[in-house]
Backbone as a ProteinNet text record, in pm:
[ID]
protein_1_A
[PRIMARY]
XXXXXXXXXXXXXXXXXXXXXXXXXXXXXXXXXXXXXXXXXXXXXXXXXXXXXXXXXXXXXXXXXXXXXXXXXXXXXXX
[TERTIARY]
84.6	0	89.2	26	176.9	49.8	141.1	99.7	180	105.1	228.9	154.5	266	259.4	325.4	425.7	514.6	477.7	493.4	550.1	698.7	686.7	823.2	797.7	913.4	945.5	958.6	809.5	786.3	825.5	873	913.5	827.7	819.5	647.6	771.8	631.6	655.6	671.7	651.8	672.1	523.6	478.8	322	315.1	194.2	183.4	58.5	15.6	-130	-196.3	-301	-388	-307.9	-358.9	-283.2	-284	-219.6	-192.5	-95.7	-19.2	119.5	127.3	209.9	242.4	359.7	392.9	511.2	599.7	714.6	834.3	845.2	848.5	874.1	765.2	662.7	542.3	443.1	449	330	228.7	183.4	71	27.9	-93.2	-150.7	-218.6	-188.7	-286.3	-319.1	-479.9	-509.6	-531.3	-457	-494.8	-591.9	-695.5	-740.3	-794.7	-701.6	-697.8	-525.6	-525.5	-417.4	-368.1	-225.6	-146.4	-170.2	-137.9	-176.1	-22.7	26.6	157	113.2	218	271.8	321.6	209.3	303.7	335.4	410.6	494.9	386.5	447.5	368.2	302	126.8	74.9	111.3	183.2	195.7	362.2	425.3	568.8	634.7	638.4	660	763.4	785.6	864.6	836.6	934.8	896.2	921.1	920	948.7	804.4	758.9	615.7	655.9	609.3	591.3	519.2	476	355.6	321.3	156.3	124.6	-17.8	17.6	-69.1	-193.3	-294.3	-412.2	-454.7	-330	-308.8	-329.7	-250.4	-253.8	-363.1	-497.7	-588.9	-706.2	-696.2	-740.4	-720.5	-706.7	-621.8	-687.7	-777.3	-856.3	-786.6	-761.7	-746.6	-570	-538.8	-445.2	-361.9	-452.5	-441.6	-513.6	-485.9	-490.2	-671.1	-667.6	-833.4	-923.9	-873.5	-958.9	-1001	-884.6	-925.3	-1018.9	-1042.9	-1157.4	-1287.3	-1318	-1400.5	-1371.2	-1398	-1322.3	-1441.7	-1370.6	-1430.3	-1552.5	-1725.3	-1748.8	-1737.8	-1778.4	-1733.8	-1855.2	-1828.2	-1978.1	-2102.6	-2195.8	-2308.9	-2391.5	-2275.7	-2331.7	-2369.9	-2502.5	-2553.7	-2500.9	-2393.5	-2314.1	-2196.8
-117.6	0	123.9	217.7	341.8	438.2	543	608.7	687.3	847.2	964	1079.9	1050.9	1152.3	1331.9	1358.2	1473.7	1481.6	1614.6	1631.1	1606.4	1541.7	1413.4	1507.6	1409.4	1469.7	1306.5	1289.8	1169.8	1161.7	1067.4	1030.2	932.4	987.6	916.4	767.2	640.5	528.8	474	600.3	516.4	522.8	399.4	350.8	468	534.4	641.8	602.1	719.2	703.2	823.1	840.5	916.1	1067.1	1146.1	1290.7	1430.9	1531.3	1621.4	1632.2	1563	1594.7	1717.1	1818.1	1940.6	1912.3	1935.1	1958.8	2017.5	1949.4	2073.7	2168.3	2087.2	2198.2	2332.1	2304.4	2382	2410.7	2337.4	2336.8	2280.5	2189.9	2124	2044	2033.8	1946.5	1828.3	1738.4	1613.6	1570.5	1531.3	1481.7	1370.1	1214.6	1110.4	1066.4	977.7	955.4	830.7	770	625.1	556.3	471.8	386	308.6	327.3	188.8	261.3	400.7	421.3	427	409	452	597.1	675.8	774.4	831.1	898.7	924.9	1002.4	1066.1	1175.8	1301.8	1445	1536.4	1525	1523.7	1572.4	1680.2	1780.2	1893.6	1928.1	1909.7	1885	1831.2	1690.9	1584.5	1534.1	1633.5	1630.4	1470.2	1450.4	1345.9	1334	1435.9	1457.6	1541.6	1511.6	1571.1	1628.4	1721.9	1753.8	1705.3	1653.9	1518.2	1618.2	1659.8	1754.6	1613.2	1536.7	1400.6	1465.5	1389.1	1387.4	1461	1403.7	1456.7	1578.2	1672.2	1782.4	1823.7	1812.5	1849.4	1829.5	1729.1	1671.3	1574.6	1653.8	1598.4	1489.3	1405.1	1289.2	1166.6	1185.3	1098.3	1059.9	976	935.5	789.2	732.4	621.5	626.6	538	531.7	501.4	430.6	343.8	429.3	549.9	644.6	730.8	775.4	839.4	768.8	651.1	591	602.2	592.8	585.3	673.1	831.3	910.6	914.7	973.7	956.7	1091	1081.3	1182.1	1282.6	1403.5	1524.2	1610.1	1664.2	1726	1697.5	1754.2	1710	1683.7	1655	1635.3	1473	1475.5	1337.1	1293.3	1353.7	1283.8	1216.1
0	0	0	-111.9	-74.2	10.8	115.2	218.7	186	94.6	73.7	177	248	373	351.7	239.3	201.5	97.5	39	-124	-133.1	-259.2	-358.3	-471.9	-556.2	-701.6	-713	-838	-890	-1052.9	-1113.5	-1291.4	-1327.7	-1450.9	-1527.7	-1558.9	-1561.4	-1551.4	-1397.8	-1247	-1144.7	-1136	-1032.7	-981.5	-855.1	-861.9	-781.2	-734.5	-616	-532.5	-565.6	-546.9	-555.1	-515.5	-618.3	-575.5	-681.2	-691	-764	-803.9	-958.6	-945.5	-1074.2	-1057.7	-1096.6	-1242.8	-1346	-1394.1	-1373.6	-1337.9	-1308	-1424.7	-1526.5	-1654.2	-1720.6	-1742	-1782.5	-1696.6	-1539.8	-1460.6	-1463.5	-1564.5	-1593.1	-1549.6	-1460.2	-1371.1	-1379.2	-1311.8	-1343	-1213.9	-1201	-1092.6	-1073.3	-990.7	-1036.6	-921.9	-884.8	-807.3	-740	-818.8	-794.9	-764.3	-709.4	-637.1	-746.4	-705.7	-793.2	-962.1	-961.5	-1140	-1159.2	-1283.1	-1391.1	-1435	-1348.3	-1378	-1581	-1628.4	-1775.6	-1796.3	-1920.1	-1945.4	-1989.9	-1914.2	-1971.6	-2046.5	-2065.9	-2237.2	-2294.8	-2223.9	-2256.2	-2324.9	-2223.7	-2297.1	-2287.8	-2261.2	-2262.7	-2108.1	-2058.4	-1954.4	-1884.6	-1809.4	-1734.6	-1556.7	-1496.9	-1363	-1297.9	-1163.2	-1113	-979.9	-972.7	-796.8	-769.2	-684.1	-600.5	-489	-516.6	-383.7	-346.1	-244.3	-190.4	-164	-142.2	-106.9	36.6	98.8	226.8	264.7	168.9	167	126.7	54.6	21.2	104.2	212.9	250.3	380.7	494	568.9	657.8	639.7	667.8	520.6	467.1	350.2	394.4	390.5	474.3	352.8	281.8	238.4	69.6	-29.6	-128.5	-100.3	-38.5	12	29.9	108.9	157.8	43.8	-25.4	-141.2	-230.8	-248.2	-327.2	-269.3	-94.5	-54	46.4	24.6	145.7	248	355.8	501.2	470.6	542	504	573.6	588.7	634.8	731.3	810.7	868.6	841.5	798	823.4	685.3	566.3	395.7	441.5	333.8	334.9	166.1	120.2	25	68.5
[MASK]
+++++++++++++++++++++++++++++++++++++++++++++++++++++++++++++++++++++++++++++++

């Protein structure tokens, strides 16, 4: 199970968790939101290196790849 607790600097082709990773080169964002995905190269300019801003950070109940599929709910939404 990966558990990304920090922001990393991730390279397309590694298996990543749920998250926001950034382009170092152009900035271009991708949000993945599922566990265990392959990391790919910029659509944009092909770069292949990410800033990894985790779930965690967006979300500081989401702790785990699991959670992000089925996150914990929140105050008083009946979603």
């Amino acid at each position: 199970m990966i558990e990304l607790t920090e922001q990393k600097t991730y390279s397309a082709g590694q298996s990543v968790g749920p998250g926001k990773y950034v382009c170092i080169d152009c900035g271009k964002e991708l949000t993945l939101d599922k566990s265990e995905q392959d990391l790919r190269k910029c659509p944009s300019c092909s770069c292949e290196e990410y800033q990894c801003f985790p779930m965690t950070h967006i979300r500081p109940d989401i702790k785990t790849p699991e959670d992000a599929k089925n996150p914990p709910k929140r105050g008083k939404s009946n979603l």
